[in-house]
C-alpha positions as CSV (number, residue, x, y, z in Angstrom):
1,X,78.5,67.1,89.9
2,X,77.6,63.7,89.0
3,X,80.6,61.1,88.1
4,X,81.2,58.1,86.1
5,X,80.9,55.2,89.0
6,X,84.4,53.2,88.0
7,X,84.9,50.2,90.5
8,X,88.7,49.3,91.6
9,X,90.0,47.0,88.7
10,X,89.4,43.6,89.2
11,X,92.3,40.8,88.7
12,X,93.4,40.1,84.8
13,X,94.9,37.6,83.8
14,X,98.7,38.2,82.9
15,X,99.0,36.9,79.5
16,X,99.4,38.8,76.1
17,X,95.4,38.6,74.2
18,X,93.6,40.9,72.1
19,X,90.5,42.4,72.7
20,X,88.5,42.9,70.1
21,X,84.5,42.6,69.4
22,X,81.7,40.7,68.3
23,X,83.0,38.7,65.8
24,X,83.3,34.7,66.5
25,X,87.1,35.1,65.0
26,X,88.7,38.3,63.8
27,X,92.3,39.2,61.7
28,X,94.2,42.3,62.3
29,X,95.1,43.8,58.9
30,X,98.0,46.8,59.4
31,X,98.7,49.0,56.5
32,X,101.2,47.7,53.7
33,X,102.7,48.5,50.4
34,X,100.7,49.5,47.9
35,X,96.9,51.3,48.8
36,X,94.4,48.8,50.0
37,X,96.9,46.5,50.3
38,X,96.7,44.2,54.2
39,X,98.2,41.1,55.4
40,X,97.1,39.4,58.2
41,X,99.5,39.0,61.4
42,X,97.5,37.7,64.1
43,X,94.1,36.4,64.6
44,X,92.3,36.0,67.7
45,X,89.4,34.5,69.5
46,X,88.1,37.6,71.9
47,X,85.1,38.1,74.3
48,X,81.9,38.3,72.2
49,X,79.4,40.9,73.2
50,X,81.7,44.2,73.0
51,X,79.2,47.2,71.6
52,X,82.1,49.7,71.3
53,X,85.7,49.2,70.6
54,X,87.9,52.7,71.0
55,X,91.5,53.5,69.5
56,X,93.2,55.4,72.3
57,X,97.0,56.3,73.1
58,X,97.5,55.3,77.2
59,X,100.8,55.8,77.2
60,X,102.4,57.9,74.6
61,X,104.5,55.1,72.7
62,X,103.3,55.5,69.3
63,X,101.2,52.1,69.6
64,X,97.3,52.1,69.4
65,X,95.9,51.3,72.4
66,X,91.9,49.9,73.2
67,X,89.0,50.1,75.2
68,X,86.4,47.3,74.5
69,X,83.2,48.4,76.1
70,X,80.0,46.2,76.8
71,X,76.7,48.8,76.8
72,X,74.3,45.9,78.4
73,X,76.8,45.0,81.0
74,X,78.9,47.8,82.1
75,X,82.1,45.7,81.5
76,X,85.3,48.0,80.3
77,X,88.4,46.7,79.7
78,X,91.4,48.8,78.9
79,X,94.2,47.2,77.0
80,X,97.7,48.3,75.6
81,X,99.8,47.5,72.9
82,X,102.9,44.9,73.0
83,X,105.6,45.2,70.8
84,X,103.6,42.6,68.4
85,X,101.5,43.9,66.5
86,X,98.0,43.1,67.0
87,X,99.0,42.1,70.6
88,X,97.6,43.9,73.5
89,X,97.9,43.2,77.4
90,X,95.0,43.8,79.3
91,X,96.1,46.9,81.9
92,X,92.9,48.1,83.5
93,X,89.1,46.3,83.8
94,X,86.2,48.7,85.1
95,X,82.5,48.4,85.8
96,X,81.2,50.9,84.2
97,X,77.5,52.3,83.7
98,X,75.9,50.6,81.7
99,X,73.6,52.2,78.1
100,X,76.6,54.3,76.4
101,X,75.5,54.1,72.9
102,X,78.8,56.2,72.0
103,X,82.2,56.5,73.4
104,X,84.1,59.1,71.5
105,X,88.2,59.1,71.9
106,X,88.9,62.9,72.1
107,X,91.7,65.3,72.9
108,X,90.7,67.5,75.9
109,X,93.9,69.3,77.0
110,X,96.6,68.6,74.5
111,X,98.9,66.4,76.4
112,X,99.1,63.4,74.4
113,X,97.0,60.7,76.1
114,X,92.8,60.1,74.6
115,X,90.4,61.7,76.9
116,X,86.9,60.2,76.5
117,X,83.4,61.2,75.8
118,X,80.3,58.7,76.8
119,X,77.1,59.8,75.5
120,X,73.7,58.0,76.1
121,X,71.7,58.7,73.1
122,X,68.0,57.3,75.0
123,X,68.9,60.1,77.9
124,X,70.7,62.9,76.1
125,X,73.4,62.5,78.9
126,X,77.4,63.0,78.2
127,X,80.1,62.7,80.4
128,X,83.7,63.7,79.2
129,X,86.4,62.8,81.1
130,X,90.3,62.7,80.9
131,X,93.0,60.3,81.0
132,X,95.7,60.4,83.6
133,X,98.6,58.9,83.9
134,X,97.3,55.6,85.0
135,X,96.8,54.2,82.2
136,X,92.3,53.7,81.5
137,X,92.0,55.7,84.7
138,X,89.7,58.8,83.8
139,X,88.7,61.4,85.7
140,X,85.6,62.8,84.7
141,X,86.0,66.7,83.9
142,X,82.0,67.6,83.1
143,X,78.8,66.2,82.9
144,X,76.1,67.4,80.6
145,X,72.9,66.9,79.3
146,X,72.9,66.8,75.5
147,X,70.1,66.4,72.9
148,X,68.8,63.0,72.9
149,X,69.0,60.7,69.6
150,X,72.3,61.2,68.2
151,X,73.0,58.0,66.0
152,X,76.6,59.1,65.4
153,X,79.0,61.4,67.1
154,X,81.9,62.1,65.6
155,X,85.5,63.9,66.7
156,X,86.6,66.0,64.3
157,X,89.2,68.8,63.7
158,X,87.4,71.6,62.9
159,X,90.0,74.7,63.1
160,X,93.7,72.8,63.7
161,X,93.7,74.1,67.6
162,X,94.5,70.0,68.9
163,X,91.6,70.0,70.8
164,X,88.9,67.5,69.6
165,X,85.6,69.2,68.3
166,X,82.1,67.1,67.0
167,X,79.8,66.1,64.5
168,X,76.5,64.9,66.2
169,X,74.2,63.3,63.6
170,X,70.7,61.9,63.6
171,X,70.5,59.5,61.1
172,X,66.4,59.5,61.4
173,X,66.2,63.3,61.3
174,X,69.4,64.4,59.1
175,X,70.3,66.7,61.8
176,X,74.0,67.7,62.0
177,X,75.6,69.5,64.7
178,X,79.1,71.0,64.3
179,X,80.5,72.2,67.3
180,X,84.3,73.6,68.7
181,X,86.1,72.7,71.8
182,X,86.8,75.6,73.9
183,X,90.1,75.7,76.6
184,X,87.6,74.7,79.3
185,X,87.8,70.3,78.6
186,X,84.4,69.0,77.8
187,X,82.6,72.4,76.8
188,X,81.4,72.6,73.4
189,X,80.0,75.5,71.2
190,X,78.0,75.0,68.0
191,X,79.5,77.1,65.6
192,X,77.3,75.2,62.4
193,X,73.8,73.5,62.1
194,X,72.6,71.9,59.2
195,X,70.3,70.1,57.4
196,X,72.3,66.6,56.1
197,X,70.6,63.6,54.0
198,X,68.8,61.1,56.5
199,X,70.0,57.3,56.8
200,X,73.4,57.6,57.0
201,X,74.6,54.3,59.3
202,X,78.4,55.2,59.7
203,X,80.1,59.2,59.8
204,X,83.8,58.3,59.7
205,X,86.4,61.4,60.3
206,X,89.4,60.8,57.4
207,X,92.0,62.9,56.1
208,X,91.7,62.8,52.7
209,X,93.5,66.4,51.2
210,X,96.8,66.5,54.1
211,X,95.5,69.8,55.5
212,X,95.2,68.6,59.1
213,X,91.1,69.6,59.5
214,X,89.2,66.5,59.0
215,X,87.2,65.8,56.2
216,X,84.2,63.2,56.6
217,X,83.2,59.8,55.0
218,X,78.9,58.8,55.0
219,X,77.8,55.6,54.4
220,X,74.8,54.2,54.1
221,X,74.2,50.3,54.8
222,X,71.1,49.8,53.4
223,X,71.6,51.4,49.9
224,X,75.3,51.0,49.6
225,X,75.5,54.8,49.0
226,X,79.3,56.5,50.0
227,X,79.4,60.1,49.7
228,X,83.4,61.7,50.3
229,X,83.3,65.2,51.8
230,X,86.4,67.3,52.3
231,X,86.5,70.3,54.6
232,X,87.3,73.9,53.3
């Protein structure tokens, strides 16, 4: 079985920064009174050129961790959270492969830490793997080869059970793929297909109702259209 090639991590600088992406400057707006309402407690200037940034827990302190992922270079860098909020301290830098047009935080085996899922939407491949205690080490669990052309993939909780299941969505198509985690990490089975509008940009799992199973938010750039689903 083929694995993710992960080189030994290179030296990082020991100094408190934030990684975040893309944007020239950024500000990190936590949750405060009221709904809607943010204030700004740090702003940063981070690496440009990130294509995915991941929430993940590394270490089980409560604190949102992040993995800022380059598709055209390979670079990963895995950083924690600080005790300041907005603050996180680089832990673990990886080349990676290069071409993941998704990388899904998931749970895998219930113990706390996000397992991750890359998938290569041009190839159709996926590799999930799981976190260890090393905190950005994973250790990839299964390789597959997946339908090609998923714009979004999204983890879900489809049935309560604390293992992660998926959406997979073409946005070109309106294919939408439903699928359950089994107790073997990584292996999937569709349990719902269906036929979904075309052109939605962003699938974003919420909570909406408090019933634990996730319900969904689509968006469409171009049009502005928002449609809130709930699950049954």
């Amino acid at each position: 079985m083929s694995t993710l090639r992960l080189l030994k991590p290179t030296s990082i600088r020991k100094a408190f920064l934030a990684v975040f992406v893309l944007s020239l400057s950024l500000t990190l707006t936590p949750a405060h009174a009221g709904p809607g309402a943010q204030y700004p407690v740090l702003e940063v200037q981070a690496s440009t050129g990130w294509t995915t940034v991941v929430p993940m827990h590394l270490n089980r302190d409560g604190f949102t961790d992040l993995l800022s992922y380059n598709a055209s270079t390979g670079k990963a860098v895995y950083s924690v959270a600080t005790g300041t909020p907005g603050a996180q301290y680089p832990v673990f830098e990886v080349q990676a492969a290069k071409g993941w047009t998704a990388v899904v935080p998931m749970h895998l085996n219930r113990d706390g830490l996000t397992d991750l899922l890359f998938y290569n939407a041009n190839t159709g491949k996926a590799v999930y793997s799981v976190a260890t205690t090393a905190p950005g080490v994973q250790q990839t669990v299964l390789e597959v080869q997946a339908a090609k052309g998923w714009t979004s993939v999204v983890p879900l909780n489809i049935n309560g059970d604390g293992l992660t299941d998926l959406l997979s969505y073409n946005a070109s198509t309106g294919r939408a793929v439903y699928s359950v985690a089994t107790s073997v990490p990584g292996d999937q089975q569709t349990a719902l297909e269906v036929q979904a509008s075309t052109g939605w940009t962003a699938v974003v799992p919420l909570n909406i109702n408090g019933n634990v199973l996730s319900d969904l938010l689509s968006y469409n750039k171009t049009t502005g259209r928002a449609v809130y689903s709930v699950s049954d």
